[in-house]
DOVO-877453 format. One line per 2 residues: number of its first residue (from 1); their letters; for each residue z, y negated, x of C-alpha. Coordinates in steps of 0.2 Angstrom, whole numbers, m for minus. Layout:
<atoms>
NUM) a) Z:Y:X ~ ...
</atoms>
This chain:
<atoms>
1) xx) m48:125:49 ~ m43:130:33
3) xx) m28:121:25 ~ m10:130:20
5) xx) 5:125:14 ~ 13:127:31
7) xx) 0:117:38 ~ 3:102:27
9) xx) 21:104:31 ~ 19:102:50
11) xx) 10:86:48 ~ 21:75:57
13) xx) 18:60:70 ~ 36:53:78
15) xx) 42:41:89 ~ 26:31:91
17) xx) 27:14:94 ~ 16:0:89
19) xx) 17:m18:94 ~ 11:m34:82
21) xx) 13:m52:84 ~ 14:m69:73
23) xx) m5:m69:73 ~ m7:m50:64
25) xx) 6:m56:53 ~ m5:m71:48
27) xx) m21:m60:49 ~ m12:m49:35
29) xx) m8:m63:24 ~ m25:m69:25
31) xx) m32:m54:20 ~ m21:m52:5
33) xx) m29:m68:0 ~ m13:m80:4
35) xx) m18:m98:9 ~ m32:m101:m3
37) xx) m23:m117:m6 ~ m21:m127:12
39) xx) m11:m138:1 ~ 1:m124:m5
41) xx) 16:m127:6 ~ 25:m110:0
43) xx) 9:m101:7 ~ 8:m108:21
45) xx) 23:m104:27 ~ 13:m85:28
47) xx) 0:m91:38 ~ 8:m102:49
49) xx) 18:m99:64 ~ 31:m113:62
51) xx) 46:m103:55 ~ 35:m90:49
53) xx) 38:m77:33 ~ 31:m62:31
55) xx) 26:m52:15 ~ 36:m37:13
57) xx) 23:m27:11 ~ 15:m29:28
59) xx) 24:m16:31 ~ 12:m2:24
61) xx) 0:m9:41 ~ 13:m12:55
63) xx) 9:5:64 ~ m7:13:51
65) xx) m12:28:60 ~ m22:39:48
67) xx) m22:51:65 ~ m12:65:57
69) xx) m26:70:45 ~ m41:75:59
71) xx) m38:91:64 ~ m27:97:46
73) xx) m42:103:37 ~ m41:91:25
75) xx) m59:82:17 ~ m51:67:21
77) xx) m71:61:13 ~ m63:66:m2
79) xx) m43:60:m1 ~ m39:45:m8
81) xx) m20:35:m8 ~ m13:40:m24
83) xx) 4:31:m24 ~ 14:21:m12
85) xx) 34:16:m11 ~ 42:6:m1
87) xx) 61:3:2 ~ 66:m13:14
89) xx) 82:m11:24 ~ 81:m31:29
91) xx) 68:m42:32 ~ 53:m41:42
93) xx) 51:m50:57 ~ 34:m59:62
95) xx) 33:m51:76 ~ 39:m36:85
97) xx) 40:m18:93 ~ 44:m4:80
99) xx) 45:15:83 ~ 36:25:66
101) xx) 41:42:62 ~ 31:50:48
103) xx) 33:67:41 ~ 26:78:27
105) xx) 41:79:15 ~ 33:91:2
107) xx) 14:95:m4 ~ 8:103:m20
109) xx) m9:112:m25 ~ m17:107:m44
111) xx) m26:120:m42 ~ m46:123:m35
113) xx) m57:109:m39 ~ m41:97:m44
115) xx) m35:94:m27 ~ m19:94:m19
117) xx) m5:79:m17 ~ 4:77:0
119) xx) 21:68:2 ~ 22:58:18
121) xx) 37:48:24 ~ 35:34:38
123) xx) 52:26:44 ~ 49:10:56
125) xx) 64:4:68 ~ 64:m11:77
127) xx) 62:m5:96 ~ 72:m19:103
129) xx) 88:m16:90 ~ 86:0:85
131) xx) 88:m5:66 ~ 80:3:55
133) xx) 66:m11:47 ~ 60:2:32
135) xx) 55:17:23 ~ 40:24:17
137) xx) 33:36:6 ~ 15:39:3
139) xx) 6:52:m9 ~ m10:55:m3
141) xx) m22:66:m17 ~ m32:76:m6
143) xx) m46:80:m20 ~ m55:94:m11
145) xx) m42:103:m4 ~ m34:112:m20
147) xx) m33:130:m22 ~ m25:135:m6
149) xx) m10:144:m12 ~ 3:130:m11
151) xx) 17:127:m25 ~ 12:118:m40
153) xx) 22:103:m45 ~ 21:83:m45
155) xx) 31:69:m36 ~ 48:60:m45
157) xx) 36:49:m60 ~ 39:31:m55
159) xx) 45:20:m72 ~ 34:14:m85
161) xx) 34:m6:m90 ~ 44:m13:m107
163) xx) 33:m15:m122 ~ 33:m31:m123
165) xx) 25:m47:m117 ~ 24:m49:m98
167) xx) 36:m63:m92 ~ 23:m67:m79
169) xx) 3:m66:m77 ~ m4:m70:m61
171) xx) m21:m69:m56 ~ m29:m68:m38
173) xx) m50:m69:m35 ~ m54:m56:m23
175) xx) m67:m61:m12 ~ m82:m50:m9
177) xx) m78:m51:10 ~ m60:m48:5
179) xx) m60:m28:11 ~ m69:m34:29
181) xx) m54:m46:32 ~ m41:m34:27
183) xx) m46:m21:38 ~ m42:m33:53
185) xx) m24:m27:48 ~ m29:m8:54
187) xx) m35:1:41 ~ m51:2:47
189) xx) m59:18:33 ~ m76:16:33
191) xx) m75:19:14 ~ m70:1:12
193) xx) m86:m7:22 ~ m98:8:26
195) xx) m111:9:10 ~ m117:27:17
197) xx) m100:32:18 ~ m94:27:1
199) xx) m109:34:m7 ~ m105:50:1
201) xx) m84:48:m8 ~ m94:48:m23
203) xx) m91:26:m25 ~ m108:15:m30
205) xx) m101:3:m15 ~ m87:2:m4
207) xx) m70:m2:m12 ~ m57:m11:m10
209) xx) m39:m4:2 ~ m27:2:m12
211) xx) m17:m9:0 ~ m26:m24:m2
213) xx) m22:m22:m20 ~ m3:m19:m16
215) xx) m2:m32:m5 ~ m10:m43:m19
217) xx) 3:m38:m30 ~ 15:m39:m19
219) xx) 13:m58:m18 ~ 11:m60:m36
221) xx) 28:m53:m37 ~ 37:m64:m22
223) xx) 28:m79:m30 ~ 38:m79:m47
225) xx) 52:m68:m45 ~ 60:m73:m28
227) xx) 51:m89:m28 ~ 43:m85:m10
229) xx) 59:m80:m2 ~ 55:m62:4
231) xx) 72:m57:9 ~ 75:m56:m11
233) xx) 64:m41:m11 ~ 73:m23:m11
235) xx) 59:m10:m14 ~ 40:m14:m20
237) xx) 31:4:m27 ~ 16:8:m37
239) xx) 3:20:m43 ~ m16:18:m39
241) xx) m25:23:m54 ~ m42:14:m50
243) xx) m54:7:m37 ~ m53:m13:m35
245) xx) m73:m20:m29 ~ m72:m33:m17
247) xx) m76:m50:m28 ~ m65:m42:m44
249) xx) m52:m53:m51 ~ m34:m45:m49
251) xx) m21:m49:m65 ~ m4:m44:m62
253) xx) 9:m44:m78 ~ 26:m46:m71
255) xx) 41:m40:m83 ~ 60:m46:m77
257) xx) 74:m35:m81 ~ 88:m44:m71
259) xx) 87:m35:m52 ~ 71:m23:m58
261) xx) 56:m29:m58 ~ 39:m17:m69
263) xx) 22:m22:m63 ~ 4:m19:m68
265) xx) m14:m24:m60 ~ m29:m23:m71
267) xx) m45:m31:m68 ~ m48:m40:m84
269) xx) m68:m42:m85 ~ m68:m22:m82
271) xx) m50:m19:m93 ~ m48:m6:m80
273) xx) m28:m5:m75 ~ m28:m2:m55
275) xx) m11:m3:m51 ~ 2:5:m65
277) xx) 20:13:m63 ~ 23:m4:m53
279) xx) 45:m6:m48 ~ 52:m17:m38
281) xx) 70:m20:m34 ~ 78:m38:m30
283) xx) 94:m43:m22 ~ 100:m57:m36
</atoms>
């Protein structure tokens, strides 16, 4: 099946419910590497189900269904996550039922051999309430799918850090079993464990999820700018610009502009950035 614009543009996948409990909750924390530290009360409280917290962006796995994509004629071999934003409308629960409704909102073609982006939008509301928990938008770069004909164009540019020293560095160690732990949050690619499989994307090894490295971030910025109190965080968005190995060490700088917040992820050995374009909002 050959792709088209209008093909794009139907993707959709609504009213789908998905179901997780304190225990995925604690699985995702895990696998963004929280509770290195058994010691390290603030963490814990991630990890553990008395009066459990939950990191904000455990949202991008709540109800992962990669199912749209099979029969679109996409190379999904080729189609890696090129950005992802995400806006909280309240806190997230440990646990719960939600309903996720995911559309195409736009697609552009680069042109034939420079791939095509895709614009998905996923909205998650608690079943039980019927509140709407958060929205999301995805770009996927779908590398061998250019030249079909669509628009050209490019998604809103998400803001560039100050120039000028971070007011935060935080540093993670990946773990070289970190992409196997993630992926008991859902996201089960084979690219991130299948050797055969990554070779064949064009990677020496398997990688890292993109949102394992958000999610790394994503502590990193909870940690020093709402002192682990998750409510304070608003909206949480970034650009992928590299592949993260399992075992890399993940630096974030963190830059505080009162209720904004400019990130960026590098792994330092490599001085390769892998996270850049990184906003968040806070409610101070």
């Amino acid at each position: 099946m050959a792709v088209t614009q209008d093909s794009l543009m139907a993707l959709q996948a609504m009213g789908k419910e998905f179901t997780y409990t304190e225990r995925d909750s604690m699985y995702y924390a895990l696998g963004i590497g929280m509770g290195a530290d058994q010691m390290d009360r603030q963490e814990l409280e991630f990890c553990y189900e008395k009066a459990q917290k939950v990191v904000p962006s455990q949202a991008t796995a709540i109800a992962f269904d990669d199912s749209i994509f099979w029969d679109c004629g996409i190379d999904v071999v080729k189609a890696v996550h090129g950005e992802q934003r995400l806006t909280l409308h309240q806190p997230l629960p440990a646990a719960a039922t939600v309903i996720s409704d995911v559309r195409c909102t736009d697609a552009f073609d680069k042109g034939k051999g420079r791939g095509a982006i895709i614009l998905l939008e996923t909205v998650l509301t608690d079943k039980a309430t019927g509140d709407k928990l958060c929205t999301m938008d995805s770009v996927l770069f779908a590398r061998g799918d250019g030249g079909y004909g669509g628009p050209q164009g490019s998604p809103d540019a998400l803001p560039q850090a100050p120039i000028r020293p971070a007011d935060h560095v935080v540093e993670f160690q990946t773990l070289d079993r970190q992409a196997l732990m993630y992926r008991l949050s859902g996201d089960r690619n084979p690219l991130h464990c299948d050797p055969d499989f990554a070779a064949a994307a064009g990677f020496e090894k398997p990688i890292l999820h993109g949102l394992c490295t958000y999610g790394h971030a994503c502590h990193a910025v909870v940690r020093t700018t709402c002192d682990y109190q998750p409510e304070k965080l608003l909206s949480f968005s970034t650009r992928f610009s590299a592949p993260v190995i399992p075992g890399d060490m993940l630096q974030t700088h963190i830059w505080e502009e009162e209720e904004e917040i400019y990130f960026t992820t590098s792994v330092p050995e490599k001085d390769l950035i892998v996270l850049s374009n990184g906003f968040a909002t806070l409610d101070i």
